[in-house]
N, C-alpha and C positions, 0 to 999 in steps of 0.2 A: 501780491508780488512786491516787492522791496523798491523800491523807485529813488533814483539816482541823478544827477543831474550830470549833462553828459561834456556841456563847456567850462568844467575849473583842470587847473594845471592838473597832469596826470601825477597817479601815486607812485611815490619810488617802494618797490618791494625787493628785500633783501632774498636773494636767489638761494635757498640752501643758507643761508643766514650770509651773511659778509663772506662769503665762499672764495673769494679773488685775495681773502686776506688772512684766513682761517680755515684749518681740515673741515669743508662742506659735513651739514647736518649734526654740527656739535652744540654743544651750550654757548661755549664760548665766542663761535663765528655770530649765533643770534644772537647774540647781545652786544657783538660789534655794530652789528647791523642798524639798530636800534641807536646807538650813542652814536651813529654816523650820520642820521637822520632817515633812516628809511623806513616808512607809513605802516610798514607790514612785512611781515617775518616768513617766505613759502618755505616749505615743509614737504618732501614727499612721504609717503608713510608705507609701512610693510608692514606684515604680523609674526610674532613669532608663537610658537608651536601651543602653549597656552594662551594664546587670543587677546593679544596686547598690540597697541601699534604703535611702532617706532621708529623712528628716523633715517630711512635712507634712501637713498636715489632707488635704487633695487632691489630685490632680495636674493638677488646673490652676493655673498660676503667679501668674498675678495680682494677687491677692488679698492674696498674702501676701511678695511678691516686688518688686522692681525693673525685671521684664523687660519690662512695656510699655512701660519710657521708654530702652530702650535697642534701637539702633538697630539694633547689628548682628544681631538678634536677629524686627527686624521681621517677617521673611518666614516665622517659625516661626508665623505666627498662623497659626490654621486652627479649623473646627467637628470637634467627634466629637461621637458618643452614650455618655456613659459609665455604665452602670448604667440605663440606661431614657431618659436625659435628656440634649436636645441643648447642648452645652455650648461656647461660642465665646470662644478664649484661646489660651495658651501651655502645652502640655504637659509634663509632666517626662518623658514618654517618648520627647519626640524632642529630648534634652537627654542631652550625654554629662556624667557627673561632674564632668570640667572645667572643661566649660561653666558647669554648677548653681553650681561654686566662687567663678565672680566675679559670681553674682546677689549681693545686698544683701538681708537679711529685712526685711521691712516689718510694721508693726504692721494686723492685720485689722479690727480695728475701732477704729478713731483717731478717731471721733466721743466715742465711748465712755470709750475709756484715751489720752486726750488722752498723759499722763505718757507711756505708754508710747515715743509718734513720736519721744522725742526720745536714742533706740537705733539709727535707720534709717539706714543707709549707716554701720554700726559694727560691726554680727554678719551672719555667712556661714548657711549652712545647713547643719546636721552632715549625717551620713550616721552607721544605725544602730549601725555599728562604733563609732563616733568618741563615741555616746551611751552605748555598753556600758562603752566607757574610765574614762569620766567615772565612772561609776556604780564601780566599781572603785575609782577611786581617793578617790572621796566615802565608801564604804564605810571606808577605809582611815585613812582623817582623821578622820572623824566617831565612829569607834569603836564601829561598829552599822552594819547588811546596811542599806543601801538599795535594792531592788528596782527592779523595771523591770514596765512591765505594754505590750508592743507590741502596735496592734492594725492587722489589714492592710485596707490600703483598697484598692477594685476588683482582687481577685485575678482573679476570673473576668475580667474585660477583658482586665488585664495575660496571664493565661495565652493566651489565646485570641491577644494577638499576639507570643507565643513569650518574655513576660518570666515567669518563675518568681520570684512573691515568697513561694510558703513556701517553696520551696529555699532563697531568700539566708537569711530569716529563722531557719530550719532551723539551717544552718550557719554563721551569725553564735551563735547561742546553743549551738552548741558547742564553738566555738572558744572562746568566751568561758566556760565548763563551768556552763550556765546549764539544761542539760538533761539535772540528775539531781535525785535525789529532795530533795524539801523546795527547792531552787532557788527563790529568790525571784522567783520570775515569773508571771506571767500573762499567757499568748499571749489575743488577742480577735479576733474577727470576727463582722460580720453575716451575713456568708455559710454557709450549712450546707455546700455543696461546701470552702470555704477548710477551715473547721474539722476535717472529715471527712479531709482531704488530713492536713490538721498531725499529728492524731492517728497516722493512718499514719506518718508522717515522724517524728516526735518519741515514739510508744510512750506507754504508759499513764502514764509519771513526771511527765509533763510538765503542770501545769494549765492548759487551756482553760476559756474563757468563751465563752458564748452571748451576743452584743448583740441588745438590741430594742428597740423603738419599738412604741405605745400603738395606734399606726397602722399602716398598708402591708403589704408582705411581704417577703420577701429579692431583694435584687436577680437572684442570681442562680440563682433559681427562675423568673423570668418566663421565658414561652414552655415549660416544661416543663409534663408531665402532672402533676407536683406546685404546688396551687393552696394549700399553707399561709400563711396570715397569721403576724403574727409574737404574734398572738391566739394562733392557733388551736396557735403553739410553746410557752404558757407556761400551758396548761390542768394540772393535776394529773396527770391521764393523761401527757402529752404529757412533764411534767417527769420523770416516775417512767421512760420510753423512755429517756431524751439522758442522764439518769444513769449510767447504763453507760458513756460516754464525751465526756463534758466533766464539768468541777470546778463549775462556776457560771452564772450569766446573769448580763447586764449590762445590766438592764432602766432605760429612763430613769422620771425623777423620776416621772409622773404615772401610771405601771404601778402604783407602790406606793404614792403618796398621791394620788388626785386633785382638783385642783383644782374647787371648786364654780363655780357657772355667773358669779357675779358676780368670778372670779378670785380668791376666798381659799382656805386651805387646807382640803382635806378629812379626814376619815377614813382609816386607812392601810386598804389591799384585806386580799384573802386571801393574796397574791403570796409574800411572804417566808416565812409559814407552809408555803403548800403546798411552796418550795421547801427550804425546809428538815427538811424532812418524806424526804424521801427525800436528806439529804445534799450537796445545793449549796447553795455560799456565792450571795450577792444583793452583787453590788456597780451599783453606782447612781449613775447619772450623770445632768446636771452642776449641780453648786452652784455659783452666784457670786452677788457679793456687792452687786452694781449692784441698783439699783430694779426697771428693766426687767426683771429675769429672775424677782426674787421675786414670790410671792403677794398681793396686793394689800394683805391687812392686817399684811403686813411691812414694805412701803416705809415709807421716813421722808420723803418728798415729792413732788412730781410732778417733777422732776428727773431723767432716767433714768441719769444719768452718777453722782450721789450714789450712796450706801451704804447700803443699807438694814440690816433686823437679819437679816442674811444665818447668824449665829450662830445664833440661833433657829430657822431652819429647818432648820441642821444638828443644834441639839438635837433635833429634834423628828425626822427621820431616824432618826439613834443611837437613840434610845429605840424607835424601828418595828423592831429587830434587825438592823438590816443589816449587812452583812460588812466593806464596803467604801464611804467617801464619795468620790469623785471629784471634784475642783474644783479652780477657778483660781486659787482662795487658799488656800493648805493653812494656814498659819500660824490665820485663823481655824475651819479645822474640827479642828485639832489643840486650841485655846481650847472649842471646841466638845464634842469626849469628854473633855476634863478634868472639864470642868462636868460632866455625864451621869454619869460613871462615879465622880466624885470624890461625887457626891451621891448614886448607886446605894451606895456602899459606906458 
């Protein structure tokens, strides 16, 4: 297993690449991200219908894509169930490469990052090869390893209809020689099957993360005699088991500080303690910087699109011991461990 040390300042990792500044999952936001200062590039990855994986939050298109207003495209609408939940759109699995190539990325939340729309019908959609490049060659300008942190979204669906995305993922990170020791990576998933596969595939060198959520269970546990919450994954016991084989968890923000009942910040848990108590790093997701996402007595006004002091809550993170900040603005959580670490010393 990969061995980390678990008291240097935590890593800033670019959320979807510069996503608070850029249409998330473009070329261009990752390599904001990077010239911003952020340690590592997260990535969620999908496949498309020839077994390639590519860059997006999910695989439904929509969202974040052009392909409802295009025509020739129309007849690809359809409903699945993906993960538990029926979902009625455009899939990137019955989408060959090609096809993916002349979508347009659209910005996701264009209420929000207004700034952002005005990208849309200018950036493509990478594929994770094409992100590994980048990282490579930002590594190589920038004069300092910029990492990569992929995390795979509905394995278990994809497997089940004969798409293999730890295989591509696999072998995209060795062709790229991203799957030897100290490698700046970090493979993620919610899924304990995904994980459990990667580990196989990829050997002890390789660092995994464990994703969770405060709520629910693993997708792809339902219908199985295993009924674990993503609770009942991050118990003491529970973390001292998965240590044996993953590097980390990737528990979101209110696992580790939660929010009091009127929306201000609370107290941090036990979470990061117990996990590093037996040797995983806590990397922790997602920080931004808008109103709407912080804690009520961080906003700077009812405005949800403004700024709040999005800074201070990543102070206040850093100083909880965490490993790793995640977010859509890395530029402020990079201002963020200056301040913490420039004041700790």
């Amino acid at each position: 297993m990969v061995a980390y040390r678990l008291d240097e300042p935590p890593l800033v990792i670019g959320h979807r690449g510069a996503s608070g500044y850029r249409p998330e999952h473009t070329l261009p936001a990752y390599e904001l991200a990077a010239r911003l200062g952020a340690d590592s590039l997260e990535a969620d990855l999908v496949m498309t219908a020839d077994g390639v994986a590519i860059c997006r939050h999910e695989n439904e298109l929509s969202r974040t894509t052009d392909v409802a207003a295009r025509r020739e495209f129309a007849d690809r609408r359809t409903s699945r169930v993906v993960d538990g939940v029926e979902r009625t759109g455009w899939f990137s699995e019955d989408f060959t490469l090609a096809e993916i190539k002349t979508l347009w990325a659209v910005e996701r939340l264009p209420r929000l990052r207004q700034a952002n729309t005005i990208y849309e019908r200018r950036l493509r959609i990478p594929t994770f090869d094409e992100l590994l490049a980048l990282r490579r060659s930002l590594s190589q300008e920038l004069s300092r390893i910029v990492g990569v942190s992929p995390e795979l979204k509905h394995a278990a669906y994809f497997r089940a209809r004969g798409l293999d995305l730890e295989g591509a993922v696999t072998h995209a990170l060795r062709d790229a020689r991203l799957d030897a020791p100290n490698a700046p990576v970090f493979v993620q998933s919610f899924e304990l099957t995904s994980l459990i596969r990667l580990r196989e595939d990829l050997g002890l060198r390789t660092p995994l993360l464990m994703l969770t959520e405060r709520e629910g269970a693993p997708s792809d546990l339902a219908g199985t005699a295993d009924a674990r919450t993503y609770a009942d994954l991050v118990t003491p016991r529970a973390l001292r088991l998965i240590s044996t084989w993953v590097t980390g968890i990737g528990p979101s923000k209110d696992q580790v500080i939660v929010r009091r009942s009127d929306g201000s910040l609370g107290r941090p848990t036990d979470l990061v303690r117990h996990a590093h108590d037996v040797g995983l790093r806590v990397h922790v997701w997602t920080f931004r910087t808008e109103n709407t996402f912080l804690p009520v007595d961080l906003r700077s006004s009812r405005v949800p699109q403004e700024f709040g002091d999005g800074l201070a809550e990543l102070a206040i993170f850093a100083r909880a011991g965490v490993d790793a900040l995640i977010t859509d603005h890395p530029d402020v959580a990079v201002h963020a461990r200056a301040e913490v670490f420039a004041h700790a010393g």
